[in-house]
N, C-alpha and C positions, 0 to 999 in steps of 0.2 A: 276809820274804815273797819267796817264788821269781816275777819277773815275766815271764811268757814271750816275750813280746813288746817287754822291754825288749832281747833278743835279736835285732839284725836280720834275721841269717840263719834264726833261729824265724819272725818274724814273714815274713819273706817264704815260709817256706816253707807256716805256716798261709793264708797269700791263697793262695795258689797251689792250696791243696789247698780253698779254697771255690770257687775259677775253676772245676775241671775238675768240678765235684757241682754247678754251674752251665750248664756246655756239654753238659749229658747231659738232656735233656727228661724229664718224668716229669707230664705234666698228667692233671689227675682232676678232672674226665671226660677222657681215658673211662678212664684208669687201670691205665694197664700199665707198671705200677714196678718189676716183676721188672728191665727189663735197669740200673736205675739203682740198684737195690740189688746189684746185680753189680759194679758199677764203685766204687761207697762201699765195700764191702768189699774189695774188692782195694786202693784206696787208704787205708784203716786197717791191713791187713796188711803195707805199706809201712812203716807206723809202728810195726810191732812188735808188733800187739794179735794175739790170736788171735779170731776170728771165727764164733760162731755164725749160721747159716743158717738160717731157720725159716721153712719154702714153707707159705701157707696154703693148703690146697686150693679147686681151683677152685668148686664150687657156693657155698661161703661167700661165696669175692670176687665172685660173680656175683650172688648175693644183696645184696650191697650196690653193683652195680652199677660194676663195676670188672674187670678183665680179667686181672691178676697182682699177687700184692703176696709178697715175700721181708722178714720182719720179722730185722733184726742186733742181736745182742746181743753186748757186749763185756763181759768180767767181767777186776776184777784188784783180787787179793786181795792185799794188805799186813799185815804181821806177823802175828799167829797168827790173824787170820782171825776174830777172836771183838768184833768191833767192829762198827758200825753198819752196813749194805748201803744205798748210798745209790744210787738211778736217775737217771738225766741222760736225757728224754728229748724228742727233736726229729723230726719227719714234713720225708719224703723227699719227698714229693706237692705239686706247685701247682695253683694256679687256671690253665687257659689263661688266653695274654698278651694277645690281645684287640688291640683296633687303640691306634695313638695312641702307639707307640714311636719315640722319637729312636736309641734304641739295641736293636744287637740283643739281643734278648729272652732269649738263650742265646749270646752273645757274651764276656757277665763282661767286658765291657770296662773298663779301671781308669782312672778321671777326677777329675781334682781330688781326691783321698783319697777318693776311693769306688767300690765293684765295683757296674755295673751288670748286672742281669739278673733274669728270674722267678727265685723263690725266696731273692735275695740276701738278704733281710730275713728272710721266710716260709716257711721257716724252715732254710732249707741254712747259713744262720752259725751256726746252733747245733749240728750236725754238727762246724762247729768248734774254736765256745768249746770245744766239753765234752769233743772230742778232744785236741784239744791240751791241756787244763785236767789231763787224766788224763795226758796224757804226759808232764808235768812232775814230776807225783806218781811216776812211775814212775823219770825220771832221778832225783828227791831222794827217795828214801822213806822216810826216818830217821821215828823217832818215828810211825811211824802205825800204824794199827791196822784193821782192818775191810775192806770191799769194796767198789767203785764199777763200774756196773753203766753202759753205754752204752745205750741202747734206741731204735734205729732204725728208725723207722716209717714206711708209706706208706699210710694214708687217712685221715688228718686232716681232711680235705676231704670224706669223706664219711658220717666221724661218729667213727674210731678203733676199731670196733666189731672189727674184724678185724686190727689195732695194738694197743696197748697192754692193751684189754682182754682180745684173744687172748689175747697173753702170759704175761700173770696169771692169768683162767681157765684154762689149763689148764698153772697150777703152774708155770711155766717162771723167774718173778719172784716174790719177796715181800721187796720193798725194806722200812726200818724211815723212810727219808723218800722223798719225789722231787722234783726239780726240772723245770719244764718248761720248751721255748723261749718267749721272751720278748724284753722291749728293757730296755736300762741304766739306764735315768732312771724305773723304777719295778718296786716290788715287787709283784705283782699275787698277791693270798690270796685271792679271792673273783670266781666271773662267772656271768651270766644263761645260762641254760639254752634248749633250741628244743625244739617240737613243730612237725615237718610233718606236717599231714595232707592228704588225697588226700580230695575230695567227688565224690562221681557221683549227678548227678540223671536218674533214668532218666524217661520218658513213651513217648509214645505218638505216631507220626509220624503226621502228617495234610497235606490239602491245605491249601496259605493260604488257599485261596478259601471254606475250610469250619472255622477252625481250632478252633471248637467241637466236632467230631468228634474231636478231637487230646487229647492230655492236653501242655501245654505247659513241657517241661521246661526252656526260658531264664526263663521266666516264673516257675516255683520256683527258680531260681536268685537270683530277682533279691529274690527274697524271702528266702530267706539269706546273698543280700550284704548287705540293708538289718540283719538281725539281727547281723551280725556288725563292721559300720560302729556298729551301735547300743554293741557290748560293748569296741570302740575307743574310743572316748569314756568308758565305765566305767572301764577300765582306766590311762586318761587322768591319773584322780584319786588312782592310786592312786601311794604312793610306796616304794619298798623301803627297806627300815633299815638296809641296806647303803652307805656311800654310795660314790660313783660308780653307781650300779645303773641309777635311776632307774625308771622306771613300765614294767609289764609293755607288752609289743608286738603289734599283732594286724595280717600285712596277708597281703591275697589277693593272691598276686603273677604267677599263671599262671590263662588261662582259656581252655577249648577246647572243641568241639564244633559241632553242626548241619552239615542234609546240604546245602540248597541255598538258595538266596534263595527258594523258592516251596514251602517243604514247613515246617512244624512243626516241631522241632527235639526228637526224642526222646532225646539222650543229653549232655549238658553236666559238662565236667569241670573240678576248680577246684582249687588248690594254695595252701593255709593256711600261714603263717609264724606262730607262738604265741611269744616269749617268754616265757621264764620268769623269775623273780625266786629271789633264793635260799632266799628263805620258801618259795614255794611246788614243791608236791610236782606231777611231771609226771605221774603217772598220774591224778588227782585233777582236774587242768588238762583232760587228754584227753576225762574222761568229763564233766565240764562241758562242755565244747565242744559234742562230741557231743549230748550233750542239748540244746544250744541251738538245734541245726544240725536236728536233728531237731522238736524242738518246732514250729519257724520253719514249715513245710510240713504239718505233721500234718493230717490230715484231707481234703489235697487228695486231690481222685479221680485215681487212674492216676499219683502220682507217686510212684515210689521213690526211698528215700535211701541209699548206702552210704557210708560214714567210714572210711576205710582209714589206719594209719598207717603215714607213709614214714622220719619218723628221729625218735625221742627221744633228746634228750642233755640229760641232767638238770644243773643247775649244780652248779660248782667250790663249794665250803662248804668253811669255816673248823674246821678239826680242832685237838684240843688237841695240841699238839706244834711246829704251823705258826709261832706266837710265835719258837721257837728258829733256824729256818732265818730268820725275818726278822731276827732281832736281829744273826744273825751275818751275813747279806747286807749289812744295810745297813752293819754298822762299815766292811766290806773296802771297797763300794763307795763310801762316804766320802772315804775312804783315796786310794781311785784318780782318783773324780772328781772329787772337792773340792766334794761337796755331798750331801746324804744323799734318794736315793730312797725317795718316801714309800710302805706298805705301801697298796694299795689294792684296789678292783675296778674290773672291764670290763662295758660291754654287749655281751659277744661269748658265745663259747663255745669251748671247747680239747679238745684231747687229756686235760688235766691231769683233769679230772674223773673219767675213770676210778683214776686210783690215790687219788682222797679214795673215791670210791662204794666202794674195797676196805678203808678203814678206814687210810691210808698219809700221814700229811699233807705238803703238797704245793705250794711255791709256783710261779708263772712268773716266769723272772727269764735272761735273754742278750744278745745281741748285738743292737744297733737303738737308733733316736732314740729322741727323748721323747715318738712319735707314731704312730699305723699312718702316718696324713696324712703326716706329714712322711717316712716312707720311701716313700711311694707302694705302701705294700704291697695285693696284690691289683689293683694299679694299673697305667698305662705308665709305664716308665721306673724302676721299682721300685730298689730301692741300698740299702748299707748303709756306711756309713764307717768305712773302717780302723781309724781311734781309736776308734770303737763298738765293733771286734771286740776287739780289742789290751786294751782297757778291761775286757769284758765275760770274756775270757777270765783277767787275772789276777783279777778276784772270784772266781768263779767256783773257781779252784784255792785261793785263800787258805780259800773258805771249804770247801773240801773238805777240809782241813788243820785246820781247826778241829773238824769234825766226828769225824773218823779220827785226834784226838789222842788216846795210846795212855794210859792212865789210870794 
């Protein structure tokens, strides 16, 4: 097994090429990743790839509330091309850095065996495991067979809708596995899914001195807070068969509205966070909701309800195929870390769910601790360590070697 990183001048040259996909901002919100997918591309052309460009148009990216996104696809085909198509992919897009940074945030400063900055962890290292993991494929490519397939995205952050799933609707990808960004101390085959919804309780503005004249829309509010604190506690008891999953999620996390301290408040608006479990089905999840959300107020005079949805992202599910990409992740990462990462689930949500939802199966597995915690991902001070990348990138080509063994 070819270790790319046993290479010092590889491995400095892989930091060096996460530093500079580090010093180039790309936060989402508000999400204008065009000019940082300009700069990842020109530094993969550096490395010899050839580089597709794919500008999503504007009304879409604005439709998901974003302002540019350029999706990169890199393809490279080894011996007669008639072997598996395997997707490596990782989102260009962070979370703004927020306060509470020792280091600068976009600085990639390198301390004690670790690159500090937004995205180090989440997920600008896996730009480079799977860059460089292919570049090695490319210096050795004896005995292989098949295609491996780069896929660089920018809105992970906002659900992938215009990322990965672009991609593949409209035909652009149909890998036969995929791989998603991830951390090295586990194999992740399974995660919980999200429903955001959007509530608006409409009424009727009146005097306070008269609020019987009013129809009081904080007042229906408060009655499909208490319905929905009620179905918190239901959902409490429930446990997924998944394990790591645990119990479905419900929280109102945004609340807004009323005009003044002395008027009736006719318009209140409210933003729902659903978890989902991987049993369950988000369309299913939505119009329960809704019904409950509705029921809760029924019959009040002058109060309307409207249920708008802002993002579904249905959960990562277990595909028959997905066994084979863990058996062979876990041997290589064995091998390298001297301990075998176990296959599990997350209570999150990824990118990765769009290529199981196309029938592709699909694990997360790259560069990173044993922890989001422990990288401070989404966090201050966020990082990822050397020997995470160095580690994560020779699995990573081992098992792309194993897959594109020519038969």
């Amino acid at each position: 097994m070819t270790i790319p990183g046993d290479d010092t001048a590889s491995l400095a040259r892989e930091v060096e090429f996460l530093k500079a996909l580090v010093r180039v901002p790309s936060d989402n919100p508000p999400g204008d990743c065009a000019p940082h997918a300009e700069v990842a591309g020109q530094l993969l052309e550096e490395l010899g790839f050839t580089v597709e460009r794919h500008p999503v148009p504007e009304p879409f990216v604005k439709t998901y509330g974003m302002k540019s996104v350029v999706n990169l696809v890199v393809r490279e085909r080894f011996g007669s091309g008639q072997g598996p198509v395997i997707a490596l992919n990782s989102h260009g897009d962070v979370v703004p850095p927020g306060e509470g940074w020792t280091y600068d945030p976009y600085g990639a400063e390198e301390r004690g065996g670790a690159i500090y900055g937004r995205g180090a962890a989440v997920s600008k290292s896996d730009f480079a495991t799977y860059s460089f993991a292919l570049l090695a494929l490319k210096q050795r490519p004896e005995g292989l067979d098949g295609t491996v397939e780069l896929h660089f995205t920018y809105d992970e952050e906002a659900g992938g809708f215009v990322g990965p799933k672009w991609l593949i609707e409209h035909e652009l990808t149909r890998p036969d596995y995929a791989i998603s960004a991830g951390f090295s101390y586990a194999v992740v085959i399974a995660h919980n899914g999200c429903l955001h919804l959007e509530i608006v309780v409409r009424g009727k503005q009146a005097h306070a001195a008269m609020p019987e004249t009013g129809a009081d829309a904080l007042e229906a509010a408060n009655v499909i807070l208490t319905a929905i604190y009620g179905e918190r506690r239901r959902l409490s008891g429930i446990t997924s068969a998944t394990p790591g999953i645990g119990s479905p999620k419900i929280t109102v996390g945004l609340i807004s509205g009323g005009i003044n301290t002395n008027v009736v408040p006719d318009r209140i608006v409210m933003r729902v966070d659903r978890r989902l479990t991987p049993e369950e089905d988000g369309l299913a999840v939505e119009a329960e909701l809704t019904q409950l959300i509705e029921q809760a107020v029924a019959g009040r005079a002058g109060i309307e309800i409207e249920c708008r949805r802002i993002i579904l992202a249905e959960p990562l599910r277990t595909l028959p195929g997905t066994e084979r990409l863990v058996e062979i992740v876990q041997k290589h990462a064995t091998a390298v870390l001297g301990e075998t990462p176990p296959a599990t689930a997350v209570p999150l949500y990824t990118d990765a769910r769009h290529y199981t939802a196309a029938g592709i199966p699909t694990i997360l597995y790259g560069a990173g601790p044993r922890s989001i915690l422990e990288a401070n991902a989404h966090a201050a001070d966020e990082h990822v360590r050397i020997s995470d990348l160095k580690a994560a990138t020779a699995v990573i080509e081992a098992t792309l070697r194993d897959l594109l063994a020519a038969k």
